[in-house]
KOLBALO-657803 format. One record per residue: x, y, z of N, C-alpha, C, O in turn; residue number from 1; residue in one letter. Coordinates in pm, 1 decimal. Example, Ala and Ser with C-alpha at 12.3 -4.5 7.8 and 13.67 -1.06 7.14 Angstrom:
<nodes>
- 1319.0,-569.0,780.0,1230.0,-450.0,780.0,1320.0,-330.0,780.0,1423.6,-331.9,846.5,1,A
- 1285.0,-225.0,708.0,1367.0,-106.0,714.0,1290.0,3.0,787.0,1340.9,113.8,803.9,2,S
</nodes>
This chain:
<nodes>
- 1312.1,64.2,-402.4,1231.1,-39.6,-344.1,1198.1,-144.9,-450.0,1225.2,-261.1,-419.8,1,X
- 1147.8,-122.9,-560.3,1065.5,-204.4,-655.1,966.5,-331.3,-611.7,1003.4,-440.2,-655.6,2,X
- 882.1,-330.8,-555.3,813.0,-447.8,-502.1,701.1,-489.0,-566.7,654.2,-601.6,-583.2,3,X
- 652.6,-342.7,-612.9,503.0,-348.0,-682.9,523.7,-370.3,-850.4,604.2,-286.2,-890.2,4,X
- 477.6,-454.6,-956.3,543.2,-473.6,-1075.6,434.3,-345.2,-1156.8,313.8,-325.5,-1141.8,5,X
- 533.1,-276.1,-1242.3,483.0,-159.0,-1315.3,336.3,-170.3,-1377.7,240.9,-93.1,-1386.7,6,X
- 362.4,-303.8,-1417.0,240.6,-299.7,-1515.6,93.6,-315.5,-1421.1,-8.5,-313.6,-1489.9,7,X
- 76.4,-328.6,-1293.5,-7.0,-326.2,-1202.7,-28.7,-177.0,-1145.8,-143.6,-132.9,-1144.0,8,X
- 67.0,-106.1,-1104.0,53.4,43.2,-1073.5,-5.9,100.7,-1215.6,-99.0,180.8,-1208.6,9,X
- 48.4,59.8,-1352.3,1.2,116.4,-1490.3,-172.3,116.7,-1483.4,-248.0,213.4,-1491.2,10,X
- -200.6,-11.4,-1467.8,-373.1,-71.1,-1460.1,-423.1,65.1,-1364.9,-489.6,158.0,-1410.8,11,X
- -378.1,55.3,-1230.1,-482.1,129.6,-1123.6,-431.4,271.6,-1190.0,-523.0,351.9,-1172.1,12,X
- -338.1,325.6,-1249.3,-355.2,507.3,-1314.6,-428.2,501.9,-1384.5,-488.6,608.4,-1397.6,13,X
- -481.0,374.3,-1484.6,-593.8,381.1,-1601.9,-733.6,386.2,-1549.2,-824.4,458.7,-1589.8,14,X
- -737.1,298.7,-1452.9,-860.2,291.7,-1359.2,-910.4,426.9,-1324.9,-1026.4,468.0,-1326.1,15,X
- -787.9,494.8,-1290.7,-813.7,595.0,-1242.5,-875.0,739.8,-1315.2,-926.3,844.5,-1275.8,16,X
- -835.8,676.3,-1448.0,-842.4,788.3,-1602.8,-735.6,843.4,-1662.7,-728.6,947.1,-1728.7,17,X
- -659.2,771.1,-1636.1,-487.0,829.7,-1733.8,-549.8,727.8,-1832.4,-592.5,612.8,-1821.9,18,X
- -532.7,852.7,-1970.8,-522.8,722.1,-2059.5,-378.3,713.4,-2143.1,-369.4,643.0,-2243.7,19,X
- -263.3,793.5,-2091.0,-146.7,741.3,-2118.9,-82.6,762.1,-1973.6,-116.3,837.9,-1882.6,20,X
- 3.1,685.2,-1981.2,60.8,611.9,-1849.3,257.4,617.7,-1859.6,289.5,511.4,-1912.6,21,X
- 362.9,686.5,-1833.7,441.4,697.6,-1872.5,525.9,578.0,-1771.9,456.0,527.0,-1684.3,22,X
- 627.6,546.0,-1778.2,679.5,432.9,-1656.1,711.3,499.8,-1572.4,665.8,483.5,-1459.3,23,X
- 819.5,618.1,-1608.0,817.2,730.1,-1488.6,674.7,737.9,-1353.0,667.6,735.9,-1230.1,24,X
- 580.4,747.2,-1471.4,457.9,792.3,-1376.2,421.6,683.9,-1245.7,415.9,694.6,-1123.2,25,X
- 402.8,584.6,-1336.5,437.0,443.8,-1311.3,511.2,419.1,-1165.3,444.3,381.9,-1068.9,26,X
- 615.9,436.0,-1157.9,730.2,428.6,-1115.9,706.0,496.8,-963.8,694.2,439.6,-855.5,27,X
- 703.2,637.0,-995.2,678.3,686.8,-835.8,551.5,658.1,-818.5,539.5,640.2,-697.3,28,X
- 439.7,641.9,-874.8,329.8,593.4,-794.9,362.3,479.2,-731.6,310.8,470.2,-620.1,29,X
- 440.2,375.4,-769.5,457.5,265.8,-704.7,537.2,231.8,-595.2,535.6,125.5,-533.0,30,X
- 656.6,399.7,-562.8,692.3,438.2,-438.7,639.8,477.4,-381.3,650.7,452.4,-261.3,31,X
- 569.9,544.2,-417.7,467.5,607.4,-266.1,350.7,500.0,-204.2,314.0,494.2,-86.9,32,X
- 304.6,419.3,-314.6,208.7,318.8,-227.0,317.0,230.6,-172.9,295.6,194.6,-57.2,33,X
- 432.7,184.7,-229.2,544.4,101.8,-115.6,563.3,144.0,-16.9,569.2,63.3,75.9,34,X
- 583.0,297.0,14.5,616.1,349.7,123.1,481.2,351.6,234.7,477.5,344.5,357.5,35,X
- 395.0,362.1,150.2,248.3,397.8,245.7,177.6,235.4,316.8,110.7,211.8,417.4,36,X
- 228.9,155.6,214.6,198.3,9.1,255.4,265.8,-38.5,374.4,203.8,-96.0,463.8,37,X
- 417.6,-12.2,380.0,488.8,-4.9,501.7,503.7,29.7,604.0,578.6,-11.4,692.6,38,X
- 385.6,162.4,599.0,398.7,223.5,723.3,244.6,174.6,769.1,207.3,217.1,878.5,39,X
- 179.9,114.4,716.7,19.0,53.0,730.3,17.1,-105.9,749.6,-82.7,-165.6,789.9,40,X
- 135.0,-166.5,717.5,165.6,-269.8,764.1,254.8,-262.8,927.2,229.8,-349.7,1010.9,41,X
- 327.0,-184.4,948.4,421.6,-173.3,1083.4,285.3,-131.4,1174.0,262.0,-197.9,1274.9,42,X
- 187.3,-9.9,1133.2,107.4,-35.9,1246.6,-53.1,-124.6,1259.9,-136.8,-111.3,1349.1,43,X
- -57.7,-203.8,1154.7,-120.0,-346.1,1138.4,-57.6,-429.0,1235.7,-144.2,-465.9,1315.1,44,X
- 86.9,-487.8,1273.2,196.0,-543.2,1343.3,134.7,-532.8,1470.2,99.3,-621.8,1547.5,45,X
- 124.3,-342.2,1484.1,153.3,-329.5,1623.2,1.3,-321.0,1689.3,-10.5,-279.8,1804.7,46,X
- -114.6,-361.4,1612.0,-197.2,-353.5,1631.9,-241.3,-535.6,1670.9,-329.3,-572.9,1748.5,47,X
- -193.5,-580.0,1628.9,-186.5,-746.4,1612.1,-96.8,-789.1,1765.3,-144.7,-866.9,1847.7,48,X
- -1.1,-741.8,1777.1,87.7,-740.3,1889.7,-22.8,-704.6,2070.1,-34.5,-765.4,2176.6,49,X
- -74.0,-587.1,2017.4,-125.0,-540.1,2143.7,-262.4,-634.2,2154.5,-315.2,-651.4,2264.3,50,X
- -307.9,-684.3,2052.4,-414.7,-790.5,2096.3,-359.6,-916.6,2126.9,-429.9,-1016.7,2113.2,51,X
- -261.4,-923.9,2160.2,-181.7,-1078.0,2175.4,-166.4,-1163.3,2080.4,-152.8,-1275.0,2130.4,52,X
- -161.3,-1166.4,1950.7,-140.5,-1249.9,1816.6,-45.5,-1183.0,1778.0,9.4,-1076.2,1805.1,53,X
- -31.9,-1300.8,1679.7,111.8,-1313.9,1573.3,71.8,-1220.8,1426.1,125.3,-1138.2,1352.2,54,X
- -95.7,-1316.3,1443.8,-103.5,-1313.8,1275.8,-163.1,-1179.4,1276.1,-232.6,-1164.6,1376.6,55,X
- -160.1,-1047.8,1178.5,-220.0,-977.1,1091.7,-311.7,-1010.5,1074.9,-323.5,-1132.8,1081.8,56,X
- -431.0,-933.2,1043.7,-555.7,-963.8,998.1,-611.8,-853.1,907.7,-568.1,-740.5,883.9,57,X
- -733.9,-925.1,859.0,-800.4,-772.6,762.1,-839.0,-619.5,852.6,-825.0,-497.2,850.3,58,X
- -893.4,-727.0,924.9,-920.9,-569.7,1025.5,-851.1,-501.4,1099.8,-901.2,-401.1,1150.4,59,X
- -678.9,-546.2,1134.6,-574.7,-447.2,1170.2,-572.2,-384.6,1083.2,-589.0,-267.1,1115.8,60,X
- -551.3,-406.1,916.0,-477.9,-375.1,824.1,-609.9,-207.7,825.2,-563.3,-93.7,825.8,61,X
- -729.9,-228.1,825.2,-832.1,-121.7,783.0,-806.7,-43.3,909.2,-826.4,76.3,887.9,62,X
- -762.2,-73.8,1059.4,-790.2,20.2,1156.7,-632.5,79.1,1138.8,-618.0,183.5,1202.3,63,X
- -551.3,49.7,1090.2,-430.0,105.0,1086.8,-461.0,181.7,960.2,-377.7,270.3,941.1,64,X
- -545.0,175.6,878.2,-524.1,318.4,752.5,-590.1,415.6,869.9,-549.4,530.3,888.2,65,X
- -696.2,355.8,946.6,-799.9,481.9,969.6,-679.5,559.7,1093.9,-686.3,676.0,1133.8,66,X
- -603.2,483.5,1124.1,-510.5,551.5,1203.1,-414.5,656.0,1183.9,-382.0,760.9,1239.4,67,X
- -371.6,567.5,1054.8,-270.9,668.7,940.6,-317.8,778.4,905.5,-225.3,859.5,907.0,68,X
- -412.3,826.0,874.3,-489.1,951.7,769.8,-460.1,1064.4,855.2,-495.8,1177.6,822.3,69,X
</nodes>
């Protein structure tokens, strides 16, 4: 995929309390939030769709995590 740039997934593992950060580590963290973003964006879409709009909004994007979990 590569969408998310390393050195941004690096920041949020430090945030998190890694205080070394390997790119590997890096790396699949930044697949799995690609993958998880995608599937929270498709039902953001379809949440936007069934209210009759085009556009996405903040509050599809939050009722589609609470959907996801």
């Amino acid at each position: 995929m590569g969408e998310l740039p390393l050195a941004a997934v690096d920041r949020i593992i430090r945030k998190a309390g890694g205080a070394r950060v390997s790119e590997e580590a890096a790396a699949a963290l930044a697949d799995v939030l690609e993958e998880y973003g995608i599937k929270i964006g498709q039902q953001a879409t379809e949440l936007a769709k069934h209210a009759n709009r085009k556009t996405v909004t903040g509050a599809d994007i939050k009722l589609a995590m609470k959907t996801l979990r």
